[in-house]
N, C-alpha and C positions, 0 to 999 in steps of 0.2 A: 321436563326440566332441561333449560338451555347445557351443556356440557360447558365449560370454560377451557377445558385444554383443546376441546374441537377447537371452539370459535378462536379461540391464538392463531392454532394452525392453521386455518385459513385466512386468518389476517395477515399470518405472514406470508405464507402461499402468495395471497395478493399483491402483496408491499414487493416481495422481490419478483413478481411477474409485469408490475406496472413500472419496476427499475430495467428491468433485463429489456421492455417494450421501448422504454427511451433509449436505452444502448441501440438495440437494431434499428429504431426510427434514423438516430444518427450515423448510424454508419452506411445505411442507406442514401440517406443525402450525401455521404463526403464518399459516394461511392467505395466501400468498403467492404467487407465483409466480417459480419457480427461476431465468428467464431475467432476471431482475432484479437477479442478484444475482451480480457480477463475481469471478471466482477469479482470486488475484495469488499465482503463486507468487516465494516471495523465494528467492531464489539465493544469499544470504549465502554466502560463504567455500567452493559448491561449486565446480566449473569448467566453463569453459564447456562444452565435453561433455555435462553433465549437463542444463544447461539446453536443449542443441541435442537428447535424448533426448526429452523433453516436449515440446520444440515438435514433433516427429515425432506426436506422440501427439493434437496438437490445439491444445496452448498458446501463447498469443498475448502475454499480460499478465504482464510479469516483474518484481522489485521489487529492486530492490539498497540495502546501504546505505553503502555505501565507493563514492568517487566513480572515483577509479584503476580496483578492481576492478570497475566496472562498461564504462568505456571499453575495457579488454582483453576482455570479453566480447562489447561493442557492435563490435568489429570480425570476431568469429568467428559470430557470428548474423545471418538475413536479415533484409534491410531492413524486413519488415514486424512486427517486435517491439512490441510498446507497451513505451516502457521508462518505470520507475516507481521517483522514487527516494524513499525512506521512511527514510533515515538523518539523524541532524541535520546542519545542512549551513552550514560555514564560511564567512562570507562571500571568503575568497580561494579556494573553489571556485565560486561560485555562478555565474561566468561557464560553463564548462565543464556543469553543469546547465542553462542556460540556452540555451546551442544545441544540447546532443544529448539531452533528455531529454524526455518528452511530458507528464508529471507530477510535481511535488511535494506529496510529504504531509507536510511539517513547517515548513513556515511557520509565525514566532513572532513576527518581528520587524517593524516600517515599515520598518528599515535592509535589511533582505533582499529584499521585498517590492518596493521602489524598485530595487535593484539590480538582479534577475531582470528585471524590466520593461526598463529599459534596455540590457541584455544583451542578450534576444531577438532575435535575427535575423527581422525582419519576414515574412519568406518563411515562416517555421514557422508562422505563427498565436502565438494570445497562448499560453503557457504554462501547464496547469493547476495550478491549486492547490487543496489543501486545508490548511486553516489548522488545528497540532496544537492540542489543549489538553488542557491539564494539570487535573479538575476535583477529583481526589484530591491537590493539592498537593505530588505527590513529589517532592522533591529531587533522586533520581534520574531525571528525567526532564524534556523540556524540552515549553517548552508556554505557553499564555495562560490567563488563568482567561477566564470568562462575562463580564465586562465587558471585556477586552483583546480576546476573537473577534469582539464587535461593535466595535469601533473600527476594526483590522486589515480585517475584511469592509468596511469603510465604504472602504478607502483603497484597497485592491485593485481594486473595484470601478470607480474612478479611473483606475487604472494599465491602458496600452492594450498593454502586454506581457504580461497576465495574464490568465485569468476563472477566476474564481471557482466553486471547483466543490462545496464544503462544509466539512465538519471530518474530522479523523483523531484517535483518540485511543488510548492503551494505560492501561485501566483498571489498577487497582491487583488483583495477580492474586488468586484464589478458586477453593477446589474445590468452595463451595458454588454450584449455580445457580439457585437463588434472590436470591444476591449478586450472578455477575455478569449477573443481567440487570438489576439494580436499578443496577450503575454503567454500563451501556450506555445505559441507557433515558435516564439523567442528561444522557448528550454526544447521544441522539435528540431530547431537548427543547430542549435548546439548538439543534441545528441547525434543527428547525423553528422557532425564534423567529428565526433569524436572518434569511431569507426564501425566498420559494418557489423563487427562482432555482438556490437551490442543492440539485444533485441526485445525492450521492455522499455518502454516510456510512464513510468507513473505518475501520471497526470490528471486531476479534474475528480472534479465530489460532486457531490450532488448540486451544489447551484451552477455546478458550468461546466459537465461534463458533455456535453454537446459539443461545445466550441473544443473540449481538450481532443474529443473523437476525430471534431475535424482537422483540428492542427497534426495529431497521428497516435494517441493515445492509447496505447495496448495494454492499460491497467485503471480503472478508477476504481475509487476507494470512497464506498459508500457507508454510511453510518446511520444518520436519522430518515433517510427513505426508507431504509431497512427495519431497523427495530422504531423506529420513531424518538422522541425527545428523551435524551439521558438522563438516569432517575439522578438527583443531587446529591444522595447520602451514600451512594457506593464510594467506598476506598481507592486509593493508588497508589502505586510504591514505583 
């Protein structure tokens, strides 16, 4: 009789082995080197289980974007998780980010930026950030333009609850890649003007992390390669 928690585990064995082989394919080509280049899977809307399947397999670096759904996870997985929160983030959660989380990627605001800092529980160390921006102007999405990332970088910097660790952006999507590595390369120039300090570009998902590898991408943030297509009835807060 088939086992079904075998057959998981090697489905997901697979699924992050046939992710981790796209990473090093592309880092390959933009002459690179694969160990540079951090794999986040996001746990959106699956359950914990899911995510405790992959850490079995190797995985460390997990990204949620609901702050609730992440603290019920953060109690069913071990201590030694990187957790990564990549959702936009309301200032009446930001305390809650703030002591149990090791990174945020959407910093937009000096009002959040201020409060994360003060929040921090000394004992953590300062909290990382990566500051989002928006360089395709979408509406649907939140973010700084090229003159708000240097301003934000300048105040973070400041801030003894924080360092600064670069930009996170969601380009405007393309099935050309040609395009998106031309809006990748947009939020790589920007981060190198910002300064050398900062050394985390998160960039690029699953349909265009190729082109983010090549623009210079030292984080993507994988979701349905990993666990596959999001069940519809899980919760989020």
């Amino acid at each position: 009789m088939t086992n079904p928690a075998k057959l998981s585990a090697n489905a997901a064995a697979s699924k992050r082995a046939a992710v981790l082989s796209r990473i090093e394919r592309a880092c390959q080509a933009a002459g690179r080197d694969p160990a540079g280049v951090t794999l986040l899977a996001v746990g959106k809307r699956h359950p914990a289980a899911a995510l405790a399947t992959l850490y079995a397999q190797g995985q460390r670096h997990f990204g949620e974007n609901y702050v609730q759904e992440a603290r019920g996870k953060q109690a069913e997985l071990p201590d030694d998780v990187v957790w990564h929160m990549i959702g936009p983030l309301q200032s009446n959660k930001s305390r809650e980010v703030a002591e149990h989380f090791d990174w945020l990627h959407t910093l937009d605001s000096a009002k959040l930026a201020r409060r994360l800092s003060q929040q921090r529980p000394p004992e953590r160390g300062p909290l990382n950030v990566c500051i989002q921006v928006n360089l395709d102007d979408e509406a649907s999405k939140s973010g700084v333009d090229a003159e708000g990332a240097h301003a934000l970088a300048a105040l973070v910097r400041e801030l003894p609850g924080l360092r600064l660790r670069g930009l996170m952006a969601i380009p405007a999507p393309s099935q050309e890649p040609a395009l998106q590595y031309e809006r990748c390369a947009a939020v790589a120039a920007l981060q190198a003007a910002l300064a050398a300090d900062c050394d985390t570009l998160s960039l690029g998902m699953s349909a265009d992390l190729e082109a983010a590898i090549r623009a210079g991408s030292t984080l993507v943030r994988v979701g349905t390669g990993l666990f596959g297509p999001r069940p519809d009835s899980a919760g989020a807060a």
